[in-house]
N, C-alpha and C positions, 0 to 999 in steps of 0.2 A: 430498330433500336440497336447502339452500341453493344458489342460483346461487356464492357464492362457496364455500362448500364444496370443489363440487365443481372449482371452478379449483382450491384450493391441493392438494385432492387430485390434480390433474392436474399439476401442478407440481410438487409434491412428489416425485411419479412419471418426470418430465423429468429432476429435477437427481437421482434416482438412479439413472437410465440414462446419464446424463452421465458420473458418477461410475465407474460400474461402464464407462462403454467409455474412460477417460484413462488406462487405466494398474494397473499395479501398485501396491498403496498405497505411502505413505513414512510412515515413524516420526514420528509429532506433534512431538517434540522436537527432532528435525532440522530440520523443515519449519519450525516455528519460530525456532531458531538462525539460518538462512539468510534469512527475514525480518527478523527486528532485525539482522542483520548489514551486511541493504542500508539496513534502514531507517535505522541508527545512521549509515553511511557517505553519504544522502544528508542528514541533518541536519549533520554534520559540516560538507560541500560548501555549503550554503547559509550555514554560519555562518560560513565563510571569504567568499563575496560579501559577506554582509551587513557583514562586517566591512571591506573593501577598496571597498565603498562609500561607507560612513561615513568612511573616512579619506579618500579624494578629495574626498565632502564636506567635511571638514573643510579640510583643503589650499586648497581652492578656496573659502572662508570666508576666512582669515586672510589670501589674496592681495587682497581686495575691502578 
């Protein structure tokens, strides 16, 4: 067998030993809900800087 082969088969064997010692599984659909839920709320967060930057920028335009 290939050198790398045998890593992804050794690896492969890692992350489902990983897997099998984290836990109890969770429902895909949850697990995802709770994902775009952070990930929706930290998009959210940056488009409020992005935006309160751009108005200081602007602010600080129109006094020059």
């Amino acid at each position: 067998m290939a050198s790398f082969e045998k890593v992804s088969i050794h690896e492969l064997g890692r992350l489902w030993d990983e897997g099998m010692a984290s836990g109890s599984s969770v429902d895909g659909n949850q697990a995802f809900a709770r994902i775009k839920s952070k990930l929706d709320a930290k998009v959210a967060e940056t488009q409020v800087s992005m935006t309160l930057g751009l108005q200081l920028e602007a602010e600080a335009t129109k006094r020059k």
